[in-house]
C-alpha positions as CSV (number, residue, x, y, z in Angstrom):
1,X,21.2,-6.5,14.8
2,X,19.7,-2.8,14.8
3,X,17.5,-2.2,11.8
4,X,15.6,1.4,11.8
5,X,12.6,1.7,9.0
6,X,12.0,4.8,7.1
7,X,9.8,6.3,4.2
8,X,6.6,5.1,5.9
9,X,4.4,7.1,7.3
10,X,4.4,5.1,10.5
11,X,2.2,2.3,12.2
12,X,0.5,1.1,13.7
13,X,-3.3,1.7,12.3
14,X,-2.4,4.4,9.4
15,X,-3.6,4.0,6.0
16,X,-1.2,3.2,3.0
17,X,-0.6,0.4,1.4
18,X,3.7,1.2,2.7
19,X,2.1,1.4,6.2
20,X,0.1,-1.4,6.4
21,X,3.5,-3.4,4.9
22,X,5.6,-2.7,7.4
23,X,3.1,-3.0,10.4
24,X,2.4,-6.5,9.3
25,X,6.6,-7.5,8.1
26,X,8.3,-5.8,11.0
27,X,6.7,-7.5,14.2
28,X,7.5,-10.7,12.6
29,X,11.0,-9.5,12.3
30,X,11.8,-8.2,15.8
31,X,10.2,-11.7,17.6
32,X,13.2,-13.4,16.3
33,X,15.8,-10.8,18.1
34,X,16.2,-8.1,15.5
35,X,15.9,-4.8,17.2
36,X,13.6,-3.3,14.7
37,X,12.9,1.1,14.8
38,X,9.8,2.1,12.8
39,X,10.5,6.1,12.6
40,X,7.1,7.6,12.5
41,X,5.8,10.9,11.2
42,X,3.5,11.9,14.1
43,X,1.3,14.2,12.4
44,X,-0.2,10.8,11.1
45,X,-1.1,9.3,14.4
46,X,-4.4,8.9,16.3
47,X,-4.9,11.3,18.5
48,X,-3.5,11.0,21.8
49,X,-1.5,7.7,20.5
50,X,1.7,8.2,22.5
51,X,2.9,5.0,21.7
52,X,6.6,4.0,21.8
53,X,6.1,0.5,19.8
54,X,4.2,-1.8,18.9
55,X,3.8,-5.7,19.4
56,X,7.9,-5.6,19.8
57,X,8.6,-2.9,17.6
58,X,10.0,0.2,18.5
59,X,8.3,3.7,17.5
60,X,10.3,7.2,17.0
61,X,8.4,10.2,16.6
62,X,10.0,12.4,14.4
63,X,9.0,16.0,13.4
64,X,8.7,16.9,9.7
65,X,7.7,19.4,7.3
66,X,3.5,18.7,6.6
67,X,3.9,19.4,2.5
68,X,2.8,16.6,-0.1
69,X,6.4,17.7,-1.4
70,X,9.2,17.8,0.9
71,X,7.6,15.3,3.9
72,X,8.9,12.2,2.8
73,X,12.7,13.6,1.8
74,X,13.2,15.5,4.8
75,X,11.6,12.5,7.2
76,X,14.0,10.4,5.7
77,X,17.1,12.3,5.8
78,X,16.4,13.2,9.6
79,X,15.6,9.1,9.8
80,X,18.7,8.7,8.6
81,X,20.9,11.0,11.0
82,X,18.6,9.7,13.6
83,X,19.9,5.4,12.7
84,X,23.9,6.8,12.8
85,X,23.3,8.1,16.5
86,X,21.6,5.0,17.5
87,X,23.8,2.8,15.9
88,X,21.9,1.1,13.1
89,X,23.6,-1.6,11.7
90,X,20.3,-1.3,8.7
91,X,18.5,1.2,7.3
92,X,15.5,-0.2,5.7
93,X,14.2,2.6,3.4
94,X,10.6,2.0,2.1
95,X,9.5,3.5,-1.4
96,X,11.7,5.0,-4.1
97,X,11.4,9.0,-3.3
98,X,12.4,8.9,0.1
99,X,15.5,6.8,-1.7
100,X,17.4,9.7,-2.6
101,X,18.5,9.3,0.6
102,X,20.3,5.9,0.0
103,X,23.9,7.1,-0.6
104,X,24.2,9.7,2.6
105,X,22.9,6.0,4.5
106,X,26.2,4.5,2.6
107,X,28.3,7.6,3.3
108,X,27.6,7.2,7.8
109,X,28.7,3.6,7.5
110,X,25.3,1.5,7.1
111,X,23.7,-1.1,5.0
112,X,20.5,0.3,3.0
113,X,17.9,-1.9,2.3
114,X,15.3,-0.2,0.2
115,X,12.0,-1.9,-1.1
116,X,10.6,-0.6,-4.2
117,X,6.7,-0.4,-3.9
118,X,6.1,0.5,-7.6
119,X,7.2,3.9,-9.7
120,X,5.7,6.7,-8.2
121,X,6.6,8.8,-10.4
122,X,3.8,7.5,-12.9
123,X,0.9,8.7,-10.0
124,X,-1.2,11.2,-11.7
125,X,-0.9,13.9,-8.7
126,X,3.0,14.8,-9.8
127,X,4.0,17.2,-11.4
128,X,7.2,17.1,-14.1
129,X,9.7,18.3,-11.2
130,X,8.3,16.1,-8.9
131,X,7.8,13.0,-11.1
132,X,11.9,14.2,-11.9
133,X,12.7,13.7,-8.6
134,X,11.0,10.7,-8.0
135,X,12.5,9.0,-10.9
136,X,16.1,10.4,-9.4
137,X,15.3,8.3,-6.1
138,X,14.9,5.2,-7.7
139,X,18.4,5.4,-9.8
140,X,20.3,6.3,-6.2
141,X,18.0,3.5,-4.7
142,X,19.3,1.2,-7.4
143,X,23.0,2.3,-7.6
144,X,23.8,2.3,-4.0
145,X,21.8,-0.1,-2.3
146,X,23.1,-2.9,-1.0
147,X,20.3,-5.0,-1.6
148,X,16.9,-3.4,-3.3
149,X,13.5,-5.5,-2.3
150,X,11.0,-5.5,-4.9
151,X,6.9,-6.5,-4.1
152,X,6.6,-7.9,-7.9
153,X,7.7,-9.5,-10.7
154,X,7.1,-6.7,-13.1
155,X,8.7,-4.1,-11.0
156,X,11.7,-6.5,-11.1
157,X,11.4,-6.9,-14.6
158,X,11.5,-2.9,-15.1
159,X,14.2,-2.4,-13.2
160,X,16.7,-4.9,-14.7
161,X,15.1,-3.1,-18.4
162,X,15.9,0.1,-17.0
163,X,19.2,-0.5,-15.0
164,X,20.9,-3.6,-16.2
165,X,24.3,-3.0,-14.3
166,X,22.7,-2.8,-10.9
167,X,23.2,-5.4,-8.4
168,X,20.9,-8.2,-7.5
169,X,17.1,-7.6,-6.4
170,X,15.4,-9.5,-3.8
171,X,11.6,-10.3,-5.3
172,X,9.4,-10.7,-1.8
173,X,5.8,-9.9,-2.3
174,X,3.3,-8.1,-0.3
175,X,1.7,-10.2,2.1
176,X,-1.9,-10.6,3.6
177,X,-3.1,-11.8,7.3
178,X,-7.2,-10.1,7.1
179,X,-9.5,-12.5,7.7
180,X,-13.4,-12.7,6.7
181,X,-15.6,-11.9,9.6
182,X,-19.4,-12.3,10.7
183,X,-19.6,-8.7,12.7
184,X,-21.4,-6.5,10.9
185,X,-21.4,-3.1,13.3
186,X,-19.8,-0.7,10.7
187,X,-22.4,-1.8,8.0
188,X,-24.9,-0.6,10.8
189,X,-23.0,2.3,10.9
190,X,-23.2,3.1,7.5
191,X,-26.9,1.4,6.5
192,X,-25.4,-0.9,4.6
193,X,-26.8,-4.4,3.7
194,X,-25.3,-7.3,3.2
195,X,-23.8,-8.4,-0.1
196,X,-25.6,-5.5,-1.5
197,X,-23.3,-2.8,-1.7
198,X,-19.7,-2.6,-3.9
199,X,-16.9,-1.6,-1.7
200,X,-13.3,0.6,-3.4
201,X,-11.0,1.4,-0.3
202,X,-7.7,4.1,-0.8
203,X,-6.4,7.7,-0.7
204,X,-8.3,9.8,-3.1
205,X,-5.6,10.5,-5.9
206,X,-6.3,10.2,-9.1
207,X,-4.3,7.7,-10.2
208,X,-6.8,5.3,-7.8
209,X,-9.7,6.4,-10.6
210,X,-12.5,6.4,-8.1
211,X,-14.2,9.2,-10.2
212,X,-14.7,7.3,-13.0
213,X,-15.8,3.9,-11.1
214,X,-18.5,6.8,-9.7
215,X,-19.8,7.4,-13.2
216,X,-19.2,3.6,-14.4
217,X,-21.4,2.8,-11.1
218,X,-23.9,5.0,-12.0
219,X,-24.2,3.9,-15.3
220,X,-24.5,0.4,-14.1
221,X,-27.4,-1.7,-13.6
222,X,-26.6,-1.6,-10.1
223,X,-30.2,-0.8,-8.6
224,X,-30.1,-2.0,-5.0
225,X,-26.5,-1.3,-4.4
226,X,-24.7,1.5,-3.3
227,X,-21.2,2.2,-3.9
228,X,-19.0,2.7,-0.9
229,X,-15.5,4.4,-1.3
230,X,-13.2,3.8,2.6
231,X,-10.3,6.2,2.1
232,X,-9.9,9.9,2.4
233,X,-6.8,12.5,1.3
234,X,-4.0,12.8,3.2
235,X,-3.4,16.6,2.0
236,X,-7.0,17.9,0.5
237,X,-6.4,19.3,-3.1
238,X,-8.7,20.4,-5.8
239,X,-9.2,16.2,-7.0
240,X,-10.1,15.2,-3.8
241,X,-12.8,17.8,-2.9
242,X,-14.1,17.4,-6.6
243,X,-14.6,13.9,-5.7
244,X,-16.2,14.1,-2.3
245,X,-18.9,16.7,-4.0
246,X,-19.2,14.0,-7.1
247,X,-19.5,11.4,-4.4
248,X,-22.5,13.0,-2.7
249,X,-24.1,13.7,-5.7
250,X,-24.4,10.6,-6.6
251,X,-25.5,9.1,-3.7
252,X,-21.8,7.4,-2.9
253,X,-21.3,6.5,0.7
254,X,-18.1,7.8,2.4
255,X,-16.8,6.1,5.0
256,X,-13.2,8.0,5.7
257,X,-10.2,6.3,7.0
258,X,-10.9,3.0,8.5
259,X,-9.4,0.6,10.5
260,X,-8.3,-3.0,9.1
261,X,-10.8,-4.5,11.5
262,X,-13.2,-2.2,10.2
263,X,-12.2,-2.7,6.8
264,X,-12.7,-6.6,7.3
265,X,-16.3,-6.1,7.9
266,X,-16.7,-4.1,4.3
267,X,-14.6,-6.6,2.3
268,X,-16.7,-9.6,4.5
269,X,-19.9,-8.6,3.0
270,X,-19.7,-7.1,-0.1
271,X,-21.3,-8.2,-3.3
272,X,-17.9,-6.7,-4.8
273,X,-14.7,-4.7,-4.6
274,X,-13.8,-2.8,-7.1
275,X,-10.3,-1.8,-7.7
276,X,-10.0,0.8,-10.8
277,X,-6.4,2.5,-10.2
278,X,-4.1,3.2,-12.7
279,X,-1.2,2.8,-11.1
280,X,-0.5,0.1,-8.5
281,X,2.7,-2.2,-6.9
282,X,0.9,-4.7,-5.1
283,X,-2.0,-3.7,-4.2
284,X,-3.0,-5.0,0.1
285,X,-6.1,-3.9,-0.1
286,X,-6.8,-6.4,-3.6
287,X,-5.1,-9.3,-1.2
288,X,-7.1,-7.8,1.9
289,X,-10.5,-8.3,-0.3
290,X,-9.5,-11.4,-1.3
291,X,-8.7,-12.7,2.1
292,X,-11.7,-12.0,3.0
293,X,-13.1,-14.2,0.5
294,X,-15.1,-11.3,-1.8
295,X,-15.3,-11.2,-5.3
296,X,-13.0,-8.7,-6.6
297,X,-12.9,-6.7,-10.2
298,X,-9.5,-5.3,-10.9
299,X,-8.0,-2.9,-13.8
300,X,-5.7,-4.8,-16.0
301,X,-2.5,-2.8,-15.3
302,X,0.6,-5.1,-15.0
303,X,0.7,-5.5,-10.5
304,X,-3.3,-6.6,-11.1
305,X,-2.3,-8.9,-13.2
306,X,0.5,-10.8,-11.7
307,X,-2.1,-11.7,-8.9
308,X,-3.6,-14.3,-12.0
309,X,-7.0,-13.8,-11.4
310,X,-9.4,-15.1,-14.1
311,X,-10.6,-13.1,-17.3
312,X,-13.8,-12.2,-15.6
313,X,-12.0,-10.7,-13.1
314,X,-10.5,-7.7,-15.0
315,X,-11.4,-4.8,-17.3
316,X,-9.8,-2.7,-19.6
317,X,-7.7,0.1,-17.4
318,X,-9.6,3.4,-17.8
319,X,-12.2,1.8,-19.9
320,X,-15.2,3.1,-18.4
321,X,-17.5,1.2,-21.0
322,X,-16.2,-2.0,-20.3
323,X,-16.1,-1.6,-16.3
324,X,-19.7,-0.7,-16.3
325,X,-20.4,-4.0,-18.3
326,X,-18.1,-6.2,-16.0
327,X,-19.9,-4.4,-12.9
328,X,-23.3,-5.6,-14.6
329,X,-21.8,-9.1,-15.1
330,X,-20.7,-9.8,-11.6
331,X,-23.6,-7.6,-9.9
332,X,-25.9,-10.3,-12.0
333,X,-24.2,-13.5,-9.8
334,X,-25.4,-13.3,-6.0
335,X,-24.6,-15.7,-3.3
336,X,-20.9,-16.3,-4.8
337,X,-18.7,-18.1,-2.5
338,X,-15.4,-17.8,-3.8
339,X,-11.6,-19.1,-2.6
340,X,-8.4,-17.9,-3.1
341,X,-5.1,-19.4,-3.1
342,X,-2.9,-17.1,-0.8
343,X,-0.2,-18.9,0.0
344,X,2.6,-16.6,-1.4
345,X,1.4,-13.7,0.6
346,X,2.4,-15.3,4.0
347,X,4.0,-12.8,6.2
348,X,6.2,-15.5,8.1
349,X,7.3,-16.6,5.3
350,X,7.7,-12.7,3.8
351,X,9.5,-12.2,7.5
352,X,11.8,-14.9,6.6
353,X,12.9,-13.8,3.3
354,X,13.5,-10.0,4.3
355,X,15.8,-11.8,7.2
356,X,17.4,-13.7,4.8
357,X,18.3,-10.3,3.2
358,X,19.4,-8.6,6.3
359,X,21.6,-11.3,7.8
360,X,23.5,-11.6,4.0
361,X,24.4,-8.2,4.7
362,X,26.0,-8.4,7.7
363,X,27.1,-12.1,7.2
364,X,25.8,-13.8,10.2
365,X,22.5,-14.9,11.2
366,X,20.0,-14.8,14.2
């Protein structure tokens, strides 16, 4: 069975929460004979990674226009084209703007698979034509699908609300394999101190709300700690050079893009991480922190709370009142060794559930 992936940007090693989904789900899948095509948008990639795959998983570079508004559709439909002349038997399209190219994956004679990360259309960078557009992917996602892969309950929940004739969804969460470590070489880097700094790791959109977790920081009874933001822009805008000047104002360590093993170090030891975003499907890196065995404070939007984290745990989204006295509260309690139960965000078991999918498609198994 040929199954080509599109609407990432690509793995391995590039940031997004899509990326890091489908370089953890996807090896999984092709050691159990699937022949599994990642089609990458180079312009992402490392320089002088030349790779052609990637622990058993094929890589296609593909060429695309570098705009925050056309990349994803036009990657997608040249994906697409690309999986009819190599004979896909499954398009797996990730993400529901690059899903307005589910019924032209119908029309050449494949299955589409498409998992739905979360609306996009309610991120605070869109405009109204965009959000428009957006919301238009989803419906085609939904209506011509053969089977639509969902990371939550409440995504499944708005999507049976908001289009009760479409057909069945699969509900397979985001998983998790980071693991805490002792190494503590990029908090050298950075002249960072153990469990005395708060970490917040993403792209800086607005909808993540890094600029108010600044202010509530600052605010905070927080002296000793720095703040530490890992994550950068992938297109530079007027938000995310406001926040990189706001940032070194305030004293707010920037670390840019980092690797996960990187990123394990930061979670590892951290007094907290701090995850204020407004908008959010299942959020890896909230798993990735918790993995890792930090303490974590979370807005209470609907995908933070399906993860059932305790009361302490959460503030009121885009309160910045109440996350400056939840910071206080947890900065207060040091030493905290802290366990989570992570059991549901196994990516063999993930990896057996989006097989399940793929081989009820095609009626036979592997």
């Amino acid at each position: 069975m040929k199954v080509v992936v599109t609407g990432t940007r690509g793995i391995p090693g590039i940031l997004g929460g899509v990326e890091t989904h489908c370089e953890e789900l996807f090896p999984h899948i092709a050691a159990d004979g699937y022949e599994v095509i990642v089609v990458r948008r180079p312009h992402f990639k490392s320089s002088g990674d030349n790779a052609t795959s990637y622990k058993g998983v094929k890589i296609k570079d593909l060429k695309t226009f570098s705009s925050k508004h056309l990349e994803a559709f036009a990657h997608t439909l040249f994906a697409v084209i690309y999986a009819k002349s190599v004979g896909a038997d499954i398009v797996h399209i990730h993400a529901v703007g690059p899903s307005l190219i589910t019924p032209l994956v119908k029309l050449l004679g494949m299955k589409a698979v498409v998992t739905h990360h979360g609306p996009d259309y309610d991120r605070q960078k869109w405009g109204r034509m965009s959000k428009g557009i957006l919301r238009l992917g989803e419906r085609l996602g939904a209506r011509y699908a053969d089977r639509m892969i969902v990371i939550s309950s409440h995504i499944e929940k708005m999507m049976f609300k908001k289009y009760p004739r479409m057909k069945s969804t699969s509900l397979i969460y985001n998983g998790v394999s980071m693991l805490p470590t002792v190494k503590t070489d990029v908090l050298e880097r950075f002249s960072l101190e153990s469990n005395r700094y708060v970490i917040a790791v993403g792209r800086f959109v607005k909808e993540k709300g890094f600029d108010y977790l600044i202010d509530a920081f600052v605010q905070s009874k927080s002296l000793g700690y720095k703040l530490v933001i890992a994550g950068d822009a992938d297109h530079a805008d007027s938000y995310s050079e406001s926040l990189k000047i706001l940032a070194k104002e305030n004293g707010v360590v920037l670390t840019g893009f980092l690797k996960r093993e990187q990123l394990s170090q930061l979670y590892s030891h951290a007094a907290l991480f701090v995850l204020p975003s407004f908008h959010e499907g299942l959020p890896i890196s909230l798993l990735e922190a918790m993995s890792c065995g930090c303490d974590v404070l979370v807005s209470d939007i609907p995908a933070n709370l399906e993860v059932g984290l305790g009361e302490f745990c959460y503030f009121k989204c885009g309160d910045r009142f109440d996350l400056v006295k939840k910071l206080d509260a947890h900065l207060a309690i040091e030493n905290k060794e802290i366990k989570y139960d992570m059991r549901k965000y196994n990516w063999d078991y993930i990896a057996s559930q989006t097989k399940d999918v793929y081989a009820s498609l095609l009626n036979k198994k592997i």
